[in-house]
VODORO-14512 format. One record per residue: residue in three letters; x, y, z of N, C-alpha, C, O in turn. Coordinates in nm, 3 decimals, always signed. Layout:
- ALA_X_Y_Z_X_Y_Z_X_Y_Z_X_Y_Z
...
***
This chain:
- UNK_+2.951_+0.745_+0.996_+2.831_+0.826_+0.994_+2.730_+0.764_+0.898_+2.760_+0.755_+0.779
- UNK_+2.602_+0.718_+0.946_+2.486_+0.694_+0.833_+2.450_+0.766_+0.757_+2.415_+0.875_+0.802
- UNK_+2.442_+0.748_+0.624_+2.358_+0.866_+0.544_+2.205_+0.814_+0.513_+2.193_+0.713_+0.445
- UNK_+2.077_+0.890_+0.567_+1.980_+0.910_+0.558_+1.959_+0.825_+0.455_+2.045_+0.773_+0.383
- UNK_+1.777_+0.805_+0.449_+1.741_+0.697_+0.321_+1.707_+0.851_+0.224_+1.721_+0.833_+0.103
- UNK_+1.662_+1.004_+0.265_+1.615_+1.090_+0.190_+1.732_+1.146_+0.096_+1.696_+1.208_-0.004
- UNK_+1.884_+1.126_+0.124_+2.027_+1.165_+0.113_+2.010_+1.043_-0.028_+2.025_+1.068_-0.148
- UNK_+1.987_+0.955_+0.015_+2.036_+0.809_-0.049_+1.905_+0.811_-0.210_+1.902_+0.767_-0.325
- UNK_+1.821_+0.887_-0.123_+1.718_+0.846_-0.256_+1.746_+0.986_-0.336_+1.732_+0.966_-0.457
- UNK_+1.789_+1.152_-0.300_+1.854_+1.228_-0.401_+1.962_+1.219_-0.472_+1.997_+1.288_-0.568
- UNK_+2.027_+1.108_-0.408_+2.143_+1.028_-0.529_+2.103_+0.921_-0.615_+2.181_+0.847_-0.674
- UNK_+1.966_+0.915_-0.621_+1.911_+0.829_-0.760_+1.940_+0.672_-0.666_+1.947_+0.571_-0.735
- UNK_+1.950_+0.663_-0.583_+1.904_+0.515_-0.472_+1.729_+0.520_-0.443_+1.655_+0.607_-0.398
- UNK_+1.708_+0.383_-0.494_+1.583_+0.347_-0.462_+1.585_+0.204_-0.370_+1.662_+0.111_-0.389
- UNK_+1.461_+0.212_-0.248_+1.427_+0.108_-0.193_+1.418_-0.055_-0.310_+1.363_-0.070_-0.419
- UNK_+1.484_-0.134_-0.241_+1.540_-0.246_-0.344_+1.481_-0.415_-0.234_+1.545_-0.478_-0.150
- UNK_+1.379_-0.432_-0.273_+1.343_-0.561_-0.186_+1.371_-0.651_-0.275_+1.346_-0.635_-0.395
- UNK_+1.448_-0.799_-0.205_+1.511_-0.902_-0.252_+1.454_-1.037_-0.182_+1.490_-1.077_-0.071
- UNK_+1.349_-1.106_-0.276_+1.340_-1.255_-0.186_+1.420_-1.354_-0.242_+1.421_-1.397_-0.357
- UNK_+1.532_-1.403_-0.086_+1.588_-1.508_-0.118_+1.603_-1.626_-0.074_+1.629_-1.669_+0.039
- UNK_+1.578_-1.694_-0.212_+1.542_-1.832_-0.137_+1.702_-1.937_-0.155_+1.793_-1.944_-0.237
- UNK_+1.662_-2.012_-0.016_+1.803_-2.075_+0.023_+1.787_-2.216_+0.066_+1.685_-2.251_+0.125
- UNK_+1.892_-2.306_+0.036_+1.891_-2.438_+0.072_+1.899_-2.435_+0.214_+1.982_-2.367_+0.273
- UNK_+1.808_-2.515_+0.274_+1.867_-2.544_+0.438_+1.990_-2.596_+0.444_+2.011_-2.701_+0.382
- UNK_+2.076_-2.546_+0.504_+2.226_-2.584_+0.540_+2.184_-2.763_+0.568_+2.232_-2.846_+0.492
- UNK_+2.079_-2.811_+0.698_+2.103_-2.948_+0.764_+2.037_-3.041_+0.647_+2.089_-3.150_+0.622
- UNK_+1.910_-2.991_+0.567_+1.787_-3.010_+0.487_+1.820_-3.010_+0.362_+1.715_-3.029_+0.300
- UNK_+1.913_-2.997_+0.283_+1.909_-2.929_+0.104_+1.821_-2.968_+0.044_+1.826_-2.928_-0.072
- UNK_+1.717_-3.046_+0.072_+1.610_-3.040_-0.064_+1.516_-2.934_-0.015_+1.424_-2.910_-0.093
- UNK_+1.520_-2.868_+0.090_+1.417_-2.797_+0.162_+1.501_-2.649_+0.167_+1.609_-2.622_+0.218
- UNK_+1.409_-2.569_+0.098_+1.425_-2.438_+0.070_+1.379_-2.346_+0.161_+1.275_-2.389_+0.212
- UNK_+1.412_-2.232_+0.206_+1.399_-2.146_+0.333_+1.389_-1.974_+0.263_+1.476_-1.938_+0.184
- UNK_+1.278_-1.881_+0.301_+1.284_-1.765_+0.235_+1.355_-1.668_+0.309_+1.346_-1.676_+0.431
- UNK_+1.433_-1.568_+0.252_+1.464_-1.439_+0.357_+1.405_-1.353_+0.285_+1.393_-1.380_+0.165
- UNK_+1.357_-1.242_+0.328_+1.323_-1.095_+0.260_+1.450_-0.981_+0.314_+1.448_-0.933_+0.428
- UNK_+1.548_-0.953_+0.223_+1.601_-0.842_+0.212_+1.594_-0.728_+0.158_+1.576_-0.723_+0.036
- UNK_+1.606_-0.598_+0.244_+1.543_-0.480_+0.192_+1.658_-0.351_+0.221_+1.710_-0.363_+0.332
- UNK_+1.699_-0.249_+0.155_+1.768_-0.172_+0.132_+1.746_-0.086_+0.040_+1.647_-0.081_-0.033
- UNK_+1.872_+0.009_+0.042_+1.851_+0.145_-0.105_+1.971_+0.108_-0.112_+2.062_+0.109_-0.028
- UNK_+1.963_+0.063_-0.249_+2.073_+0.045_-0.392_+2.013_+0.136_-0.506_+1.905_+0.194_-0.515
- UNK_+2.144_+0.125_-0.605_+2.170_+0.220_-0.746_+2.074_+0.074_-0.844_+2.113_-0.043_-0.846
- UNK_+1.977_+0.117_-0.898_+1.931_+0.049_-0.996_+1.970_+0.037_-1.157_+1.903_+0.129_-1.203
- UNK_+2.014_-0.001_-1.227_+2.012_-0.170_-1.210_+2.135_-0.232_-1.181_+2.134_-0.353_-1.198
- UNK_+2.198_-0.202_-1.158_+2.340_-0.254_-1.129_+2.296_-0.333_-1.008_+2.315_-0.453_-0.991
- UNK_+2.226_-0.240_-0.917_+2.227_-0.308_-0.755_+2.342_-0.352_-0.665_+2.336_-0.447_-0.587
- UNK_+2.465_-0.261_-0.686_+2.571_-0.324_-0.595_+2.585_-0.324_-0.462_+2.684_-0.377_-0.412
- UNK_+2.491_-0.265_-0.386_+2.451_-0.364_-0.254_+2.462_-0.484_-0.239_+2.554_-0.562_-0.210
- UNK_+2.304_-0.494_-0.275_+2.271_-0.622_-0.306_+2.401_-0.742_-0.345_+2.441_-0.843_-0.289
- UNK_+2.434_-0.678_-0.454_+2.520_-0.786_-0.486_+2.642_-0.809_-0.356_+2.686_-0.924_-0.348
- UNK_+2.686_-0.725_-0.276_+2.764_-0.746_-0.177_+2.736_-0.812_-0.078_+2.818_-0.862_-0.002
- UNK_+2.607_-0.820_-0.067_+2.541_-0.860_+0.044_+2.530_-1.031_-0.008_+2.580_-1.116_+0.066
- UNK_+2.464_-1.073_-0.135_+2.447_-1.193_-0.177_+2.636_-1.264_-0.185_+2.654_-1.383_-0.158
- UNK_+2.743_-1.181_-0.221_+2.887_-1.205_-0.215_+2.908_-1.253_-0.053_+2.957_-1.365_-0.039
- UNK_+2.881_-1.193_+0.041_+2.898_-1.232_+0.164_+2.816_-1.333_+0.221_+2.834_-1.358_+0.340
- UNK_+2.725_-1.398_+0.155_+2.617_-1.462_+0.208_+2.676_-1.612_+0.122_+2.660_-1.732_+0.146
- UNK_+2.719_-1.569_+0.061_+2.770_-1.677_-0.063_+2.934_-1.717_+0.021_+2.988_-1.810_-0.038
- UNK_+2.993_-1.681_+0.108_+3.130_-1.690_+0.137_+3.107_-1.700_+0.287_+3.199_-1.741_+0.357
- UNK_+2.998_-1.668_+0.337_+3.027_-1.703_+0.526_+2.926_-1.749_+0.565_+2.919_-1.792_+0.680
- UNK_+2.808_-1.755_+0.470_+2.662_-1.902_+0.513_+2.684_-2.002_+0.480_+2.782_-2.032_+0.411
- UNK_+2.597_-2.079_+0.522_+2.635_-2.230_+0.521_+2.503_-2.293_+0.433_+2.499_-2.403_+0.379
- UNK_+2.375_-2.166_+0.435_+2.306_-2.216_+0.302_+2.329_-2.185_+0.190_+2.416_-2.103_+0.163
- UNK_+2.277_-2.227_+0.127_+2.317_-2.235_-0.106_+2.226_-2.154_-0.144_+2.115_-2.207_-0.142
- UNK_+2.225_-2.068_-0.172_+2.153_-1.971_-0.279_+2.095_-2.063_-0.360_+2.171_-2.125_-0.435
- UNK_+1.948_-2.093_-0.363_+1.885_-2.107_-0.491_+1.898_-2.003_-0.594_+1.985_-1.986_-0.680
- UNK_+1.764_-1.922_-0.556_+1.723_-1.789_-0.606_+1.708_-1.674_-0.560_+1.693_-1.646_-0.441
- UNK_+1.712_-1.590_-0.664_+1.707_-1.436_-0.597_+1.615_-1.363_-0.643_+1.658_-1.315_-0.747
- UNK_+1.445_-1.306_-0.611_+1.380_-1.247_-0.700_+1.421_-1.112_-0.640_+1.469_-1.099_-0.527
- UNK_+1.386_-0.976_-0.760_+1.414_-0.825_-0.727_+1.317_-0.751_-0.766_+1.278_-0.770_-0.881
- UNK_+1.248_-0.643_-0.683_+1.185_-0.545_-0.677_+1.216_-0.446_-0.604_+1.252_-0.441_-0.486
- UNK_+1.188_-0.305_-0.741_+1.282_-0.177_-0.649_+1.153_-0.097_-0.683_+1.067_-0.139_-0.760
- UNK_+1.146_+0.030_-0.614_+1.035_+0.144_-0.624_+1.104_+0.241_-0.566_+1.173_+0.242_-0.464
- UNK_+1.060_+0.371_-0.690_+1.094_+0.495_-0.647_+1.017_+0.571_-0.545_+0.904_+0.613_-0.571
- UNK_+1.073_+0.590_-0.433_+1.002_+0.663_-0.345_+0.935_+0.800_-0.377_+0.815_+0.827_-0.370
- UNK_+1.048_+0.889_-0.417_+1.047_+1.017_-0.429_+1.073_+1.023_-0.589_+1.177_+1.015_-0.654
- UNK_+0.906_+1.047_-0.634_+0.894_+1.088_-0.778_+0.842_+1.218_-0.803_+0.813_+1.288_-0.705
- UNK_+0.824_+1.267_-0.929_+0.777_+1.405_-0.912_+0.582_+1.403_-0.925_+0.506_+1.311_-0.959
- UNK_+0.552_+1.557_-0.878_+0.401_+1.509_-0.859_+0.351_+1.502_-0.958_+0.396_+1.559_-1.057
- UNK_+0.250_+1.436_-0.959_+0.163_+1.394_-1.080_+0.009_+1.495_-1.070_-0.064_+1.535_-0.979
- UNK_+0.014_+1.508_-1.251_-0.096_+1.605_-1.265_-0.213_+1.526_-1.346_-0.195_+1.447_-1.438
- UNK_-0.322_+1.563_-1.297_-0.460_+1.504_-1.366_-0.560_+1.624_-1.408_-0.623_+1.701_-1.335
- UNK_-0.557_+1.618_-1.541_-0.726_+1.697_-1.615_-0.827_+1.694_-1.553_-0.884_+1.585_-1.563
- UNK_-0.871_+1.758_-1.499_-1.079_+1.769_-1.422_-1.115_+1.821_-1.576_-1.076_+1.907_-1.655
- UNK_-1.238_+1.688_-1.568_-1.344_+1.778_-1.705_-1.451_+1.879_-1.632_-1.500_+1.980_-1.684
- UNK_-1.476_+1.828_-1.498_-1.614_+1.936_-1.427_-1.573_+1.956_-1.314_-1.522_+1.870_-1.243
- UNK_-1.594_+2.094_-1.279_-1.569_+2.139_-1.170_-1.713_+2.162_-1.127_-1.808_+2.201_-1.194
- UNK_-1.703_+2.116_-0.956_-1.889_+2.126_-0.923_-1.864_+2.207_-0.804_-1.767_+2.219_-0.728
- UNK_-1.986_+2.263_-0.808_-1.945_+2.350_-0.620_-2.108_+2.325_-0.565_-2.222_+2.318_-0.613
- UNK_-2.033_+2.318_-0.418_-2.179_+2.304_-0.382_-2.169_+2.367_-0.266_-2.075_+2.358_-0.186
- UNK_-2.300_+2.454_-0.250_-2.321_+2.573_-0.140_-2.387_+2.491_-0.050_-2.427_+2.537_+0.057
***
């Protein structure tokens, strides 16, 4: 059974984008990007890390690098001061 991304983000999971850059398997001086995207537990990220574990054990490219950016979807609302209230008839 899938659990929802709204399920995933009230358990403190946030959207987690990962660019990774990889040796060409035929090419190795020539680097190749993927964009991976998911909801992982921040900062641990053990998705992610399962996902880079399997990529590391059944690809045939080399992990250079891995950059990470996560954002909370569902934050609480935000309040702002009005100095003037105007009305107009």
């Amino acid at each position: 059974m899938e659990i929802r991304p709204l399920s995933l983000q009230l358990r403190d999971y946030r959207l987690v984008t990962a660019e990774i850059l990889y040796h060409l398997p035929d090419h190795p001086g020539l680097l190749q990007s993927f964009v991976w995207q998911d909801y992982d537990l921040a900062p641990r990220l053990p998705v992610l890390h399962k996902f880079l574990d399997f990529w590391s054990h059944n690809l045939d490219g080399k992990l250079h690098s891995v950059k990470v950016a996560k954002t909370e979807i569902i934050t609480p609302g935000k309040w702002r001061h009005t100095e003037t209230l105007l009305s107009i008839h």
